[in-house]
C-alpha positions in Angstrom: 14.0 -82.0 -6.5 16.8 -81.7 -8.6 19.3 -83.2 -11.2 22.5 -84.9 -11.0 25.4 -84.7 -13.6 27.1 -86.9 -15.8 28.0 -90.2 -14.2 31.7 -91.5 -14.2 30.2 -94.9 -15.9 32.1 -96.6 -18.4 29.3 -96.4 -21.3 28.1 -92.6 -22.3 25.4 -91.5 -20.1 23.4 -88.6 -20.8 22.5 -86.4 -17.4 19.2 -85.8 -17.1 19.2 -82.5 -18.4 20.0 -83.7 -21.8 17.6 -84.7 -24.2 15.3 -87.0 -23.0 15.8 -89.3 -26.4 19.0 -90.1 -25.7 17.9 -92.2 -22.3 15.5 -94.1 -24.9 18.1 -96.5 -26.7 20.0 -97.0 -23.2 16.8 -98.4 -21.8 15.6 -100.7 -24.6 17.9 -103.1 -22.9 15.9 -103.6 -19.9 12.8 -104.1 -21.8 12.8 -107.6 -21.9 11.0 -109.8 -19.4 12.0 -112.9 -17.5 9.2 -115.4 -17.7 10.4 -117.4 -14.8 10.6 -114.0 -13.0 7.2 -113.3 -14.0 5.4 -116.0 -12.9 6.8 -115.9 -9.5 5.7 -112.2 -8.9 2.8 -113.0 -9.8 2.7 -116.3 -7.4 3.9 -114.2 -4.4 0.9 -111.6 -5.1 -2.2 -113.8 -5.8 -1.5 -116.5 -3.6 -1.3 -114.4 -0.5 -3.8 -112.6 -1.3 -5.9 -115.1 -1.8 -4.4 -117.0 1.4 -5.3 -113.5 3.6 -8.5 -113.9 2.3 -9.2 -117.2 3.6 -7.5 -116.2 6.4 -10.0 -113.2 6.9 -13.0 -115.5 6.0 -11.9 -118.1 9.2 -11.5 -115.4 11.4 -14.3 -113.8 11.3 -15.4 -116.4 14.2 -12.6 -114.9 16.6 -12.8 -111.3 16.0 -14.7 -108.6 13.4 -11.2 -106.4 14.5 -8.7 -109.2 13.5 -10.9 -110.2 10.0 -10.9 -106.1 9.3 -6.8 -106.1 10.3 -6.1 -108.7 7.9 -8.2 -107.2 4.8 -6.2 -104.3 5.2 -3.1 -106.0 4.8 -4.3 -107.9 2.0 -5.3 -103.8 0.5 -1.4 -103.9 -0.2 -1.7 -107.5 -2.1 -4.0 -105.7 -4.4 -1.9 -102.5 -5.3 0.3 -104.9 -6.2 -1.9 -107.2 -8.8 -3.0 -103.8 -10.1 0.2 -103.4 -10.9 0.8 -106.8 -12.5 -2.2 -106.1 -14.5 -0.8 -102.4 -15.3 2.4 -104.1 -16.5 0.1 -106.5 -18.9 -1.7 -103.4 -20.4 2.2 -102.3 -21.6 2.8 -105.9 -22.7 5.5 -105.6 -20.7 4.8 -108.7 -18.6 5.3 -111.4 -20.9 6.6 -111.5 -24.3 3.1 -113.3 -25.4 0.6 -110.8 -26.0 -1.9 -113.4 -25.4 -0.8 -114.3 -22.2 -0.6 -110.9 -20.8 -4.0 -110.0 -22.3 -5.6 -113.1 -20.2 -3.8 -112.6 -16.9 -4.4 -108.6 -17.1 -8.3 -109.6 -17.7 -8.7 -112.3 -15.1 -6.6 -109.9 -12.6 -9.4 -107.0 -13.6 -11.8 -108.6 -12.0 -10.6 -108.3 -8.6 -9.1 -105.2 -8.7 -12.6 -103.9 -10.7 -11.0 -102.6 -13.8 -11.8 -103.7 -16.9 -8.6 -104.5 -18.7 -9.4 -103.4 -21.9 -11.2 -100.3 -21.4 -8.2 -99.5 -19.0 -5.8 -100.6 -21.2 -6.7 -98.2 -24.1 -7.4 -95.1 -21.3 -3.6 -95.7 -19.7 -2.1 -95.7 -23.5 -3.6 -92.3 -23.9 -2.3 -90.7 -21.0 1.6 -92.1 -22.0 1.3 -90.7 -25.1 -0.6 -87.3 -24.3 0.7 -86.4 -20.5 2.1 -83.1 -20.1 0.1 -81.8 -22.8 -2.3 -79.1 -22.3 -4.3 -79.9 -25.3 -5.1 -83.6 -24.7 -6.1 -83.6 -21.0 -9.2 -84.9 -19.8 -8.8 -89.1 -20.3 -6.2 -91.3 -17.9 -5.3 -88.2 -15.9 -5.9 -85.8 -12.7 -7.4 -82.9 -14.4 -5.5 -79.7 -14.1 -6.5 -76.4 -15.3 -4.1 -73.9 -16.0 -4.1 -70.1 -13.4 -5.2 -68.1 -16.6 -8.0 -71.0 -17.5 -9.1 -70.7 -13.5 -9.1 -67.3 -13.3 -11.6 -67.2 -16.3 -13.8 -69.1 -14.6 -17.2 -68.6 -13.0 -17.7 -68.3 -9.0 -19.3 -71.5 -9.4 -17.0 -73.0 -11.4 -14.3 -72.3 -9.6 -16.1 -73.5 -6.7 -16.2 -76.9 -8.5 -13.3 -77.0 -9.3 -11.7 -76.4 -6.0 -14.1 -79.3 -4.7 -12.5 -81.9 -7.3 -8.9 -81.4 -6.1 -9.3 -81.2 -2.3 -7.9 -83.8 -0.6 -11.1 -85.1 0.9 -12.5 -85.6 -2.0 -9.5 -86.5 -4.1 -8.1 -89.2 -1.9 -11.5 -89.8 0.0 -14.4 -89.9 -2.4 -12.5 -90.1 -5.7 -11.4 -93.4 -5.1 -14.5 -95.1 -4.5 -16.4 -93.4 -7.1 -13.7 -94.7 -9.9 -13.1 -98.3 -8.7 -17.1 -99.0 -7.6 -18.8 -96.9 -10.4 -16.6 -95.3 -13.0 -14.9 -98.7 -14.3 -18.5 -100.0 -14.2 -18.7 -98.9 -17.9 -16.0 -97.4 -20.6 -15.7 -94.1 -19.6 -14.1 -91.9 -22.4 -14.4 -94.7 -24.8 -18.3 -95.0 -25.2 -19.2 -95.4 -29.1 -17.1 -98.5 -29.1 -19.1 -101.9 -28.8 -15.8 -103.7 -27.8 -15.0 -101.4 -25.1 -18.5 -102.0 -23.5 -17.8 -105.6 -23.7 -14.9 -105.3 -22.1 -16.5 -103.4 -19.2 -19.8 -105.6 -19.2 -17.8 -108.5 -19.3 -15.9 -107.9 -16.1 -18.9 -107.0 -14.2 -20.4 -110.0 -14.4 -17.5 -111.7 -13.5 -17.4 -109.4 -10.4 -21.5 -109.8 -9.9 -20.8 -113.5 -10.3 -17.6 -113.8 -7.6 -19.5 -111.0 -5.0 -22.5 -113.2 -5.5 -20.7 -116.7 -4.3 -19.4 -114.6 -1.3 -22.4 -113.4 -0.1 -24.0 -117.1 -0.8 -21.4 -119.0 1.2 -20.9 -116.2 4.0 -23.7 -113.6 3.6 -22.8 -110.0 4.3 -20.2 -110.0 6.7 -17.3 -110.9 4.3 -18.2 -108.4 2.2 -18.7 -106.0 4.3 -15.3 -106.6 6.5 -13.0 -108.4 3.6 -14.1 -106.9 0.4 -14.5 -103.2 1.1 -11.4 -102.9 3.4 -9.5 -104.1 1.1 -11.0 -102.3 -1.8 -10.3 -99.3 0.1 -6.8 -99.0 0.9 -6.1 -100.5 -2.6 -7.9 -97.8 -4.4 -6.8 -94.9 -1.9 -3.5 -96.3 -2.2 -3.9 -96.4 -6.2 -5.0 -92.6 -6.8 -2.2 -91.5 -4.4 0.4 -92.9 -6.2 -1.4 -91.8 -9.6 -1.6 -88.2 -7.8 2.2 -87.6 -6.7 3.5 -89.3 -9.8 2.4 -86.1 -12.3 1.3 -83.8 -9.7 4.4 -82.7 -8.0 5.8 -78.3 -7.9 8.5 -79.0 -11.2 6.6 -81.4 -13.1 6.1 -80.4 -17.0 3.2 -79.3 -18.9 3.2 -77.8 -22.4 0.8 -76.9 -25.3 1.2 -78.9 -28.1 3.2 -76.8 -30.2 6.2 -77.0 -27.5 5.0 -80.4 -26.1 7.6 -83.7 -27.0 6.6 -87.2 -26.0 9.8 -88.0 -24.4 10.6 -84.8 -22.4 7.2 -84.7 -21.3 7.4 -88.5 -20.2 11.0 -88.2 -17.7 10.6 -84.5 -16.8 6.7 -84.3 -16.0 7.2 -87.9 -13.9 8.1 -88.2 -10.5 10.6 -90.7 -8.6 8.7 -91.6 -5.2 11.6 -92.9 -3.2 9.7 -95.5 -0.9 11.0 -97.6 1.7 11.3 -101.5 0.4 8.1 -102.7 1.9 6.1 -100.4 0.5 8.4 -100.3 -2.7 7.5 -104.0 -2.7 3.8 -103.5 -2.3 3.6 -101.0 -4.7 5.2 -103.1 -7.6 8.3 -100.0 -7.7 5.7 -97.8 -9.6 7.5 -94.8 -8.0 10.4 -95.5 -10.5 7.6 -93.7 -12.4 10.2 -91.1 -14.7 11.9 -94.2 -16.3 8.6 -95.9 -17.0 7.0 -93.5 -18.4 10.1 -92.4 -20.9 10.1 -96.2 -21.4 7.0 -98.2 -20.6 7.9 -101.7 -21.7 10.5 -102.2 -19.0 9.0 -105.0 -16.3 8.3 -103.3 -12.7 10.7 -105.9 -11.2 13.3 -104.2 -13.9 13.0 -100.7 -12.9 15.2 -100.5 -9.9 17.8 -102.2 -11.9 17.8 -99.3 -14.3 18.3 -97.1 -11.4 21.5 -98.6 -10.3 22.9 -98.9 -13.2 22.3 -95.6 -14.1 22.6 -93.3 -11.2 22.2 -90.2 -13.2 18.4 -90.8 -12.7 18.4 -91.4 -9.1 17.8 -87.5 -8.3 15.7 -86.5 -11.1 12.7 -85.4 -9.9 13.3 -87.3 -6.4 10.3 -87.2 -4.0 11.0 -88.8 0.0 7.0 -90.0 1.2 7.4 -86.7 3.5 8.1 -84.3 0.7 5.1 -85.6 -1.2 2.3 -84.5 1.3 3.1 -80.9 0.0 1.3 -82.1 -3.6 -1.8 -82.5 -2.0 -2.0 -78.1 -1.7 -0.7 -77.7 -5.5 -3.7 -77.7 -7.9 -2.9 -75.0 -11.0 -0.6 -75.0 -13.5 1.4 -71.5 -13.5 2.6 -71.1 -17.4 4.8 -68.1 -16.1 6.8 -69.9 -13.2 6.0 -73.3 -15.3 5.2 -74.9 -11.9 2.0 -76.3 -10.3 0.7 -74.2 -7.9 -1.8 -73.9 -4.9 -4.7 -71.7 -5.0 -3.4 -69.8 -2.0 -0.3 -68.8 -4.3 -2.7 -67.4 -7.0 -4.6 -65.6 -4.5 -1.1 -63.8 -3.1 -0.3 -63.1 -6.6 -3.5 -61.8 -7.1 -3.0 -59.6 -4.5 0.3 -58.1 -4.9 0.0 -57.5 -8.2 
């Protein structure tokens, strides 16, 4: 991962390396969205998904094989309307704030996250990521080597549990989409955030409830939790290689700034156009985090227009399997380490 220099562009660009505030007022111009543009994403990505579904539902009276195929497919349709609902959350979706309230709410129900408790929870971790004293809500938790090597054997133990991969990518998943967003995690004393959360699960109760009426178990069992799957597995590893990566940036709050924070501690997953597609171009994830009101279908014009971004923090789909072994902060190195590192540090010291 590196950093490119200065780029030959008529306009003054700052290189990456330069203070991430001057990148802000270049940006603002890409923050508005195209209504027309919006409403067609979001065509493309419900009524497929909705189409596969039906789809999936008739053939379920060819094949079990072809009706699970198909869900997994439409797994990628609901990355996607996450996405579209992630956008809402930033009202960066439509210039009505109404309008992206009610479409990032109805789109909550089927991707099981209520939009307001999730709304509040995502605006938290823009405006504390990267800093060591706010972690805990919107985040992967990440302890520090000095904080894990105070730790109990037991402790420790846990710890090492909650970032293996297995669990991370396997059991993490299911445990935030089925349970976790069941009610408003991190926000509890709030009524409204409880209605937010209560409210969408009886939406969800309601829509699960006509499925099994009309088709009885089978739909759910091969449409909804296939899909479910590969969206939320898909979900937390993109959430996991966009702030966990070997140079991200993590700071205590006394050397901590918003902006740095936001382009150097965020990744750019270079992912090939189908999955780029799919994934609503949320591995353009360093210019939407220094600027979060930019449109997804916006962000890859940013990058061609300013190349000077292209190869900060660049990460190829191969490169990022290595994230899944880092799991500590090192404040000495200021990198993210495994635990085998620790260990050989440990050891030679």
């Amino acid at each position: 991962m590196s950093s490119t220099s200065q780029t030959a562009d008529a306009d003054p660009i700052p290189a990456p390396q330069d203070s991430a505030r001057n990148w802000v007022r270049i940006l603002a111009k890409y923050r508005e969205p195209n209504y027309s543009r919006s409403i067609f994403e979001l065509a493309v990505s419900i009524l497929p998904f909705l189409a596969l579904w039906v789809l999936a539902w008739l053939s379920l009276s060819v094949s079990y094989w072809l009706t699970f195929a198909i869900a997994l497919v439409n797994g990628g349709f609901l990355v996607r309307l996450f996405i579209i609902q992630h956008d809402c959350g930033h009202g960066s979706y439509f210039n009505n704030r109404h309008a992206s309230d009610w479409v990032g709410r109805i789109l909550g129900v089927l991707t099981l996250t209520p939009y307001k408790v999730w709304r509040r929870t995502h605006s938290i971790h823009h405006s504390a990521a990267g800093n060591l004293e706010k972690r805990g809500i919107g985040d992967v938790y990440t302890m520090t080597v000095e904080e894990y090597e105070k730790l109990s054997s037991l402790q420790r133990l846990r710890y090492r549990a909650y970032r293996h991969p297995l669990f991370m990518f396997g059991v993490a998943p299911i445990l935030l989409f089925a349970f976790q967003n069941r009610v408003p995690v991190g926000l509890m004393k709030s009524w409204e955030y409880w209605l937010s959360a209560m409210g969408t699960n009886v939406m969800i109760l309601a829509v699960l409830g006509a499925i099994g009426w009309f088709g009885g178990l089978m739909p759910l069992v091969l449409i909804f939790i296939p899909s479910l799957l590969v969206a939320a597995t898909g979900g937390v590893w993109l959430f996991y290689v966009q702030h966990q990566f070997e140079n991200t940036q993590w700071d205590h709050e006394s050397d901590w700034q918003l902006h740095d924070a936001a382009l150097k501690g965020s990744s750019y997953y270079v992912l090939p156009s189908v999955l780029r597609w799919f994934s609503g171009n949320i591995g353009v994830h360093h210019v939407h985090h220094l600027y979060s009101r930019i449109p997804f279908y916006r962000l890859m014009e940013v990058l061609r227009e300013n190349t000077a971004l292209e190869n900060l923090n660049r990460m190829t789909i191969r490169e990022s399997f290595a994230c899944a072994r880092l799991h500590l902060w090192d404040e000495g190195t200021r990198k993210l380490v495994s635990f085998a590192q620790v260990h050989q540090q440990r050891a030679a010291a």
